[in-house]
C-alpha positions as a printed NumPy array, in Angstrom:
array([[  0.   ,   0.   ,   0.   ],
       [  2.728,   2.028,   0.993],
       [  4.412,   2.047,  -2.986],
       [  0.862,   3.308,  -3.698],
       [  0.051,   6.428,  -1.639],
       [  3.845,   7.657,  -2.122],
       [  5.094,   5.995,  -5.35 ],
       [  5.953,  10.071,  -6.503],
       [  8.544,  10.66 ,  -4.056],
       [ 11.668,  10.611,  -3.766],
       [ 13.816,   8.389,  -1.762],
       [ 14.46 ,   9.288,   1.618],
       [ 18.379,   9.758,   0.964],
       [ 17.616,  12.183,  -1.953],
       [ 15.288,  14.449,   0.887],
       [ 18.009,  14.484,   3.558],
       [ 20.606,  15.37 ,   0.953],
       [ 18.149,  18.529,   0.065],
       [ 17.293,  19.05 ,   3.116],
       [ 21.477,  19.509,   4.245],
       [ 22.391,  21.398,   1.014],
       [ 19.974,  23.365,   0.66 ],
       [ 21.301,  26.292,   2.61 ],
       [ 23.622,  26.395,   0.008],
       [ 27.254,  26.506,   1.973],
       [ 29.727,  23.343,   0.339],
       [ 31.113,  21.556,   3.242],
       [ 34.691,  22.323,   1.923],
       [ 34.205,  25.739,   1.852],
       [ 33.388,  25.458,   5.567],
       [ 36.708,  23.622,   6.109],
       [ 38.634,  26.438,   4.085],
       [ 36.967,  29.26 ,   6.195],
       [ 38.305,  27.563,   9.05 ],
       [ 42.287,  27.231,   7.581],
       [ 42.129,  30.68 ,   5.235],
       [ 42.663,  33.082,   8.888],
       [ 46.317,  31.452,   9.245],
       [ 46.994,  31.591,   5.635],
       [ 45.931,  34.961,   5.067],
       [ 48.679,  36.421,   7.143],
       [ 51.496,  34.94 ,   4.172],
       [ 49.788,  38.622,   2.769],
       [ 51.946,  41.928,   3.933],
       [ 50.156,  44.961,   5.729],
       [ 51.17 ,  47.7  ,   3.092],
       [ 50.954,  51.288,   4.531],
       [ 51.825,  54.419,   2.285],
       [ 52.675,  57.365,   3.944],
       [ 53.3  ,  61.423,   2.371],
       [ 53.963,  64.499,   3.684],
       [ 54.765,  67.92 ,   2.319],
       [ 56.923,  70.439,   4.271],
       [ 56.536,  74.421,   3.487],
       [ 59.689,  74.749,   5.806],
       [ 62.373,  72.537,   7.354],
       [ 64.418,  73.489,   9.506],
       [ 67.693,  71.267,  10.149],
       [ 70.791,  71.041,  11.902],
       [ 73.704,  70.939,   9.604],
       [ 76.925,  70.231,  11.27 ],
       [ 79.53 ,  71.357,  14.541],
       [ 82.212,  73.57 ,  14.295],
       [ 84.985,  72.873,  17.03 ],
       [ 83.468,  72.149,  20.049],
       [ 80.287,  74.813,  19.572],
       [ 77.348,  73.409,  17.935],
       [ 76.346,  75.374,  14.55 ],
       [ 72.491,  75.37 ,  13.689],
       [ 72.152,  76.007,   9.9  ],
       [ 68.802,  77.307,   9.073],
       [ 67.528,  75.825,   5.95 ],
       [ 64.069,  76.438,   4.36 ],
       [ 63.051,  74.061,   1.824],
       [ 60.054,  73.26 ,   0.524],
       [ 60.06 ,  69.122,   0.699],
       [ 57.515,  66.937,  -0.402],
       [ 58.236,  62.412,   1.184],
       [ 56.322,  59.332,  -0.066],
       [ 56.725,  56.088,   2.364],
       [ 56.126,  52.755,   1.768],
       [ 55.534,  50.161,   4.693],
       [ 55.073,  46.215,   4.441],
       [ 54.78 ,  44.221,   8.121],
       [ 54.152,  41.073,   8.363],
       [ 52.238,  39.124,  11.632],
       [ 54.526,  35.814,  11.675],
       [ 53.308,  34.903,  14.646],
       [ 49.366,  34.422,  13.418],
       [ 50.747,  31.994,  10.752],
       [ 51.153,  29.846,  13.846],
       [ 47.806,  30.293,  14.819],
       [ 45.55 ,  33.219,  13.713],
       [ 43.496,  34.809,  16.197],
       [ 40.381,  34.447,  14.14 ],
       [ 40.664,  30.268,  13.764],
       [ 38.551,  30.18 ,  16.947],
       [ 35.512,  31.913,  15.409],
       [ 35.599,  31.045,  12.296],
       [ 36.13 ,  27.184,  13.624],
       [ 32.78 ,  27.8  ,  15.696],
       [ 31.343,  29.173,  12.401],
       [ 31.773,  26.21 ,  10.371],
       [ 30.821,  24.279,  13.315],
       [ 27.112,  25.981,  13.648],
       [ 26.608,  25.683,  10.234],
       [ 27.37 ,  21.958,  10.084],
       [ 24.967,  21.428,  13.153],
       [ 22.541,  23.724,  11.15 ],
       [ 22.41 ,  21.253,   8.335],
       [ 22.056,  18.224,  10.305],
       [ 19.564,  19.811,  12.002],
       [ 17.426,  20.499,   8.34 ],
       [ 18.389,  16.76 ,   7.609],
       [ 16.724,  15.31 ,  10.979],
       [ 14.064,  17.764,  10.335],
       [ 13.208,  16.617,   7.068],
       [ 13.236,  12.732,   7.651],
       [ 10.722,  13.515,  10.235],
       [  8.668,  15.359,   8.312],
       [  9.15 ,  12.722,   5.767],
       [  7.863,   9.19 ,   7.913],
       [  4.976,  11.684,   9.15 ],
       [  3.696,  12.582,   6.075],
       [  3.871,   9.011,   4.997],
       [  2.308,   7.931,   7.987],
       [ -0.288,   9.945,   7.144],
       [ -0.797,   9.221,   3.442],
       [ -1.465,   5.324,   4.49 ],
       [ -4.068,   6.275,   7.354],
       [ -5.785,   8.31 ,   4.218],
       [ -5.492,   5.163,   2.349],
       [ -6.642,   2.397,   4.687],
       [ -8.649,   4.054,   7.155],
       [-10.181,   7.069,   5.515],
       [-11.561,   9.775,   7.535],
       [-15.946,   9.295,   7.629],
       [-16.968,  12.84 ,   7.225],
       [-15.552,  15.098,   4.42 ],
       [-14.675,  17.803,   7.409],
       [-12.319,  15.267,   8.472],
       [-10.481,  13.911,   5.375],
       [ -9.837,  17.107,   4.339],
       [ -8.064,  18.216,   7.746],
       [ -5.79 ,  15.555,   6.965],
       [ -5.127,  15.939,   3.499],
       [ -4.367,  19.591,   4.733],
       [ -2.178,  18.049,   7.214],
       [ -0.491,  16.168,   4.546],
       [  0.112,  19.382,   2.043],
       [  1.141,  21.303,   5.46 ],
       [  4.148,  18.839,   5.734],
       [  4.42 ,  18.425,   1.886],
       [  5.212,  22.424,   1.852],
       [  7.389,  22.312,   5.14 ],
       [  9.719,  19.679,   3.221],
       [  9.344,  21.95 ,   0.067],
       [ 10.992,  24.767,   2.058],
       [ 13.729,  22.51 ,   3.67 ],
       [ 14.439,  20.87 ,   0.233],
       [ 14.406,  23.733,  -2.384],
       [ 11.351,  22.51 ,  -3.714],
       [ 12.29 ,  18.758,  -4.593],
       [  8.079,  17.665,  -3.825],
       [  7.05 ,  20.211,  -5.673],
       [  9.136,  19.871,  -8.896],
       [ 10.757,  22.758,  -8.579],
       [ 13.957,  22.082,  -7.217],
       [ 16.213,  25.868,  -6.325],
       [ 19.627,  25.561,  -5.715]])
C-alpha cells in the first residue's frame, strides 16, 4: 500500500541530501573558512605614507666644540612605503577560533534540516497510508488531513528547495 500512496517521491536519501544542502554553503568551503585566517597572514600589511613640508628646519653640522644650527628652508615633499608582516598568526591566527565555531554551527545547522526533514518525511507518509486504509468518515475530516499532509508536503518543500514540488532551487 505504501508504494501506492507515495510511489511520486523521492527516496528518503535524496530528501536528507536537500534538506542539508539546501542552505547552500559546500562543506569544503566550511573547512577552508576555518584554515584561510592562518593563511591569510602569508599577505603583507602595506601602509603608504606622504607628507609635504613648506619649511624645514635642520641642523647641519659642529664647528669645534660649539654646535652650529644652519637654518635651511626648503620646501620638501616624502612618499613612504611600509610592508609588516604578523609571523606569529601563521602559527595560529586569532580568528581560527571563530571562524572554527562558524563552520561548526553551520554543520549542526544542516544536520539539524536533515533530521528535520526525515521527520517530516515518515509523518507525512504515515499519514498518506491512514488516508489510504482508514479514511476519515466525514468530508470535514479527510480534508483536515489531506491539509495536514500538504502542510508537511510544503514544510519539506521549504527545507528541500522545492524537490516535492518539482521545482527544485539551488
Amino acid at each position: 500500500m505504501l508504494l501506492l500512496v507515495a510511489a511520486g517521491d523521492p527516496p528518503i536519501a535524496a530528501v536528507q541530501q536537500a534538506a542539508a544542502s539546501h542552505d547552500g554553503i559546500d562543506p569544503s568551503r566550511l573547512r577552508a573558512w576555518v584554515a584561510r585566517p592562518r593563511s591569510a597572514h602569508w599577505l603583507p600589511r602595506v601602509t603608504l605614507d606622504a607628507s609635504r613640508t613648506e619649511r624645514d628646519t635642520r641642523v647641519v653640522g659642529v664647528t669645534g666644540t660649539v654646535e652650529s644650527d644652519y637654518l635651511r628652508v626648503n620646501p620638501s615633499t616624502q612618499f613612504g612605503v611600509r610592508l609588516s608582516w604578523d609571523l606569529d598568526q601563521l602559527v595560529f591566527s586569532k580568528d581560527e577560533p571563530a571562524a572554527a565555531w562558524t563552520a561548526s554551527r553551520l554543520i549542526d545547522r544542516r544536520e539539524e534540516r536533515a533530521r528535520r526533514a526525515t521527520r517530516l518525511y515518515f509523518q507525512r507518509r504515515r499519514l498518506l497510508v491512514q488516508l489510504a486504509l482508514d479514511p476519515p468518515g466525514t468530508p470535514a475530516l479527510r480534508a483536515e488531513r489531506e491539509n495536514q499532509v500538504d502542510e508537511i508536503t510544503a514544510e519539506l518543500d521549504e527545507l528541500t528547495g522545492g524537490l516535492f514540488s518539482g521545482r527544485r532551487t539551488p
